[in-house]
N, C-alpha and C positions, 0 to 999 in steps of 0.2 A: 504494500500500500504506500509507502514511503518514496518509491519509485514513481507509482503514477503521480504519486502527489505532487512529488519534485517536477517532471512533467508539466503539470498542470499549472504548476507556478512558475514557470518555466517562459511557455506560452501565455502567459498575464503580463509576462517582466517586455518579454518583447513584443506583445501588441500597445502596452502604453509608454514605449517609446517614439520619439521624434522619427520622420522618416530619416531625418540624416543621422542621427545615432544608429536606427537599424541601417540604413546603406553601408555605414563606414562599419558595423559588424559584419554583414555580408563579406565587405572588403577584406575581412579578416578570416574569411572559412566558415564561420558560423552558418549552418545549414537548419537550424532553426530562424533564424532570423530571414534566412533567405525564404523560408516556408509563410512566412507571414508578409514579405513583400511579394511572392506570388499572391497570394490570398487576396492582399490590398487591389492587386493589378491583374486577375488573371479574366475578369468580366472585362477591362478594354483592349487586354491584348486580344480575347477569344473571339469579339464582338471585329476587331478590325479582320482578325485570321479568316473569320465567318464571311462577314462582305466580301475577301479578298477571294475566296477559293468558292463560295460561293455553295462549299459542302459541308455537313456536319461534320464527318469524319475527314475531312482534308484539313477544316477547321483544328479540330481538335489536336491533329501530327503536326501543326505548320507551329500549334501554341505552343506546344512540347517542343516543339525544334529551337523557336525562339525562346524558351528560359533555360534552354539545354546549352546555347550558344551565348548567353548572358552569363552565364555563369563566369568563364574563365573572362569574359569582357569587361565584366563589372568594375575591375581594378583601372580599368580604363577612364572613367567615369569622373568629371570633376565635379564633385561637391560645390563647387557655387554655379555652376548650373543646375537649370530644372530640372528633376530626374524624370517628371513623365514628359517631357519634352525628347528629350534622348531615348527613354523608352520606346517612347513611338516610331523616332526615326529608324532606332535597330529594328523593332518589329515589323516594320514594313518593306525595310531592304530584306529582310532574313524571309517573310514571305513571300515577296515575288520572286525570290530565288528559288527560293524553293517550290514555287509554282512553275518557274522554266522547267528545275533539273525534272518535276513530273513530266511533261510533256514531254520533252527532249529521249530520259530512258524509256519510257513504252514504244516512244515510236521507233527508237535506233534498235529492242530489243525484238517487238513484233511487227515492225515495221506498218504500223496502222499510221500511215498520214491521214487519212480522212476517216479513222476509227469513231465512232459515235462516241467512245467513251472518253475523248479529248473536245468534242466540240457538244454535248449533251447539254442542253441546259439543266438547269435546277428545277427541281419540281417543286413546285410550291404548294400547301393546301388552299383550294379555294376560300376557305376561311379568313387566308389572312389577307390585309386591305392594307394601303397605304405605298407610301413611296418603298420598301424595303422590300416587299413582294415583289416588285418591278425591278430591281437591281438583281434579285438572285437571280429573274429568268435570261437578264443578258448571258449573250457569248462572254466564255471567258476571258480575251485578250478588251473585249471592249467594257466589261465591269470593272478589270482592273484599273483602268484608265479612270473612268467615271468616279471610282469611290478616293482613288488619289488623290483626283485634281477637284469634285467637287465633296466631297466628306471630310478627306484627310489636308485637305489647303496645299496641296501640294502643284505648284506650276508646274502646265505641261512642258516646260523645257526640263523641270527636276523627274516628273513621270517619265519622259523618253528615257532617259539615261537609267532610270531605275528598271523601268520594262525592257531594255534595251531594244528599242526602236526607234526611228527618226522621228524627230519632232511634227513634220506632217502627217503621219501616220498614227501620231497620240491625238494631235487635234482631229484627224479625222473620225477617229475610234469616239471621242468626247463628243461630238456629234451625231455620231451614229447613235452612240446610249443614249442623248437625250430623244432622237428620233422616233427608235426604239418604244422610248417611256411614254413618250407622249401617244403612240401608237395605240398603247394596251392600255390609257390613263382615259378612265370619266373625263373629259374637259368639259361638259355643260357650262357647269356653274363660274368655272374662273380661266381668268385667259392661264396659257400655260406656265410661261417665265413665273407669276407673280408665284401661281401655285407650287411651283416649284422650289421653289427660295424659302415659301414657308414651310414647304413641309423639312427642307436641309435645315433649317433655321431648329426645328421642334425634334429633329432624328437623334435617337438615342444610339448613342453607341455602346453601350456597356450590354454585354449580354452573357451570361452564363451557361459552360457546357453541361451537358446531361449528368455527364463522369467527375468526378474529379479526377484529375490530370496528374497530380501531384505523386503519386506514388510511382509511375511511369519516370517523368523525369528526375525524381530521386535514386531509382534505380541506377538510370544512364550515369548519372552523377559519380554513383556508387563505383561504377564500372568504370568509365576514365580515371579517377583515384584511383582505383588499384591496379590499371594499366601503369599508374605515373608512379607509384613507390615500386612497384616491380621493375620496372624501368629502372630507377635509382639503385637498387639492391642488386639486381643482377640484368648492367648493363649490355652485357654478352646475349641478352634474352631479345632478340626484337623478332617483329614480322609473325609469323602464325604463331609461334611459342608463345609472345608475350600478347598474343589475342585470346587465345582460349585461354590463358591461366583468366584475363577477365570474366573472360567468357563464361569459364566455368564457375567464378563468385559470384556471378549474375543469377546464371540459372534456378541456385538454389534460394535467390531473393527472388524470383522471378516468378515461379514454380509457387511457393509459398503465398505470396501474396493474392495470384491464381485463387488456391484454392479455400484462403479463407474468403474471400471476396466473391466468388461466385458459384452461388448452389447449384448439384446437379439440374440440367433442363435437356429434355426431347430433341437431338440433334438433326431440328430443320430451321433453312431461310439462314438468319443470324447467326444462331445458335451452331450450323454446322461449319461455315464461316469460320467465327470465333477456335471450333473445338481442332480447326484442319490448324490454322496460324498455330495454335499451341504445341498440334502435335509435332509442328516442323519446325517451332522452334526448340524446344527439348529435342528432337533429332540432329538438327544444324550445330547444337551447344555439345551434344555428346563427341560427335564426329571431330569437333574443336580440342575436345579436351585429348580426345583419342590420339591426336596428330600432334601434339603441343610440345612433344621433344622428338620432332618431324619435319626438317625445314621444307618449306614450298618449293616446288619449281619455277616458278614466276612469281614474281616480286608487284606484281599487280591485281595478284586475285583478291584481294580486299576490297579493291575498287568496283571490281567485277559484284563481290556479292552486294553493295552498297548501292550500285543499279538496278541489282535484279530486286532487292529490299523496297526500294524506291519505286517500283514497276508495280510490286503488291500492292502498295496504298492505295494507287490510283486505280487498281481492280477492284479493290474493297470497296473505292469507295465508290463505285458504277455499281460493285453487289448489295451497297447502301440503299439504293434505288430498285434495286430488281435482286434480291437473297436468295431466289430460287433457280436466278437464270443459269442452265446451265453452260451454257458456252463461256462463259466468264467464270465459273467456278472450274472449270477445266481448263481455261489459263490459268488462272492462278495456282491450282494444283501444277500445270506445266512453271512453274514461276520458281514454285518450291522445288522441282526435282531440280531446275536447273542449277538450283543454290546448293546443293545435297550434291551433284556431280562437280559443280568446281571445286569444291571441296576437297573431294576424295580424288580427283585427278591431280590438283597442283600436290597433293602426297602420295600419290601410288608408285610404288617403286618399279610398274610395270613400266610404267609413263617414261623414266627416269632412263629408261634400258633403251629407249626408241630413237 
């Protein structure tokens, strides 16, 4: 009891501090601290990641991605600047990157240029009304633009370079979304511009994911630190060795949190989704640890699986939309063996004989 208790007063001590006292603990490793400045911040990061990706689940991996790559940033960070000002700017360069490299790996891996699953819009419930229903259903190169330069104040000569596109191709995109909006918008009652302006003027941005987030990127967290003292300890360890020794401290946080978190359910739609990712990633982690004093053949298969990783999201999250569909759960199964074969070929010693 002493334990939770400590805990619990723990989390009192640093939610009534100053933000700059919790920043400048962050700066220092504290990973409770860093847990309450996610908390504070994780409804506007989620709510920009949401407009930007325009998915729930692209949403949710782009907000993980962004407090995943904050972390080691943070020290970067001046204290007499605004912190949600810098926040923002990081979270938005870290998500349209991370919106390219989606596009980018499915098409160089299944080669779908005109794949439905990159140019799909969002589905929205007929339920919901107002300007935020109309931005999910843009294309995605033309919502990015739009939530940029008219939600996030970002000019389209900062939006080009961020999207990496020409600047007439960002106004022309900024254009098209309002076209677009105006397209699928009631105008009865008020001319468009004015309505327009009011509804950005009254848009909330703060929105909250289904999940909390938080144990995902405490993991990763988990997993770079003991990639970095292993590093330190035994610098002779790099490339597959010093991946699966992570690899393998991951799993058993990984694994665990699994299963106190989510009771058995009926393996259909979601649910088999969910149970296939699990099974391959405890298979992917095994094979890791298996090889771990095995050095690779190619000095690039990391990148390789970090494509093929990348590749999955973006099926998940088209299986977001359609759970049952099977052609998409049959890439994604082809996703997974492909991660399971780079694997065991940059370590097979048949490979090595060739």
């Amino acid at each position: 009891m002493k334990i939770q208790g400590n805990v619990i007063a723990a989390e009192h001590e640093f939610a009534t501090k100053s933000e700059r006292d919790l920043i400048r603990l962050v700066q220092t490793g504290e990973k409770q601290a860093y847990n309450t400045l996610y908390r504070q911040y994780i409804g506007k990061v989620y709510g920009l990641c949401l407009r930007l990706t325009g998915d729930k689940i692209l949403a949710e991996d782009a907000a993980q991605e962004v407090f995943i790559q904050l972390w080691p940033q943070i020290g970067n960070y001046n204290r007499g600047n605004q912190f949600s000002s810098w926040l923002h700017a990081a979270a938005s360069n870290i998500t349209t990157s991370y919106l390219r490299k989606q596009r980018g790996w499915l098409q160089r891996i299944f080669n779908l240029e005109d794949s439905p699953v990159m140019h799909e819009e969002a589905q929205v419930s007929s339920a919901e009304e107002g300007l935020e229903s109309y931005i999910l259903r843009l294309p995605q190169r033309t919502r990015i633009v739009f939530v940029l330069h008219a939600i996030e104040g970002y000019r389209l000569v900062e939006v080009a370079k961020m999207t990496n596109m020409a600047v007439g191709s960002s106004e022309a995109q900024f254009h098209r979304a309002k076209h677009l909006i105006k397209g699928g918008w009631n105008m009865r009652k008020h001319p468009f511009e004015a309505a327009l302006q009011q509804q950005l003027a009254e848009f909330d941005k703060v929105k909250q994911p289904e999940c909390d987030l938080w144990p995902g990127i405490e993991l990763a967290l988990v997993s770079q630190e003991a990639a970095k003292q292993f590093n330190t300890r035994w610098p002779h360890l790099t490339g597959s060795k010093l991946y699966a020794i992570a690899a393998s401290f991951a799993l058993l946080a990984l694994s665990s949190w699994i299963l106190l978190n989510r009771p058995p359910q009926v393996l259909v739609g979601d649910n088999l989704v969910a149970a296939l990712s699990m099974q391959h990633q405890q298979q992917k982690m095994a094979l890791l640890v298996k090889f771990q004093a095995q050095a690779a053949l190619t000095q690039n298969w990391q990148e390789q699986l970090d494509e093929l990783n990348e590749a999955s999201v973006t099926i998940k999250s088209a299986l977001n939309r359609e759970p049952n569909n099977m052609a998409l759960l049959r890439m994604l199964q082809t996703v997974y063996q492909q991660q399971i074969k780079v694997i065991e070929r940059v370590h097979s010693r048949k490979w090595s004989q060739v």
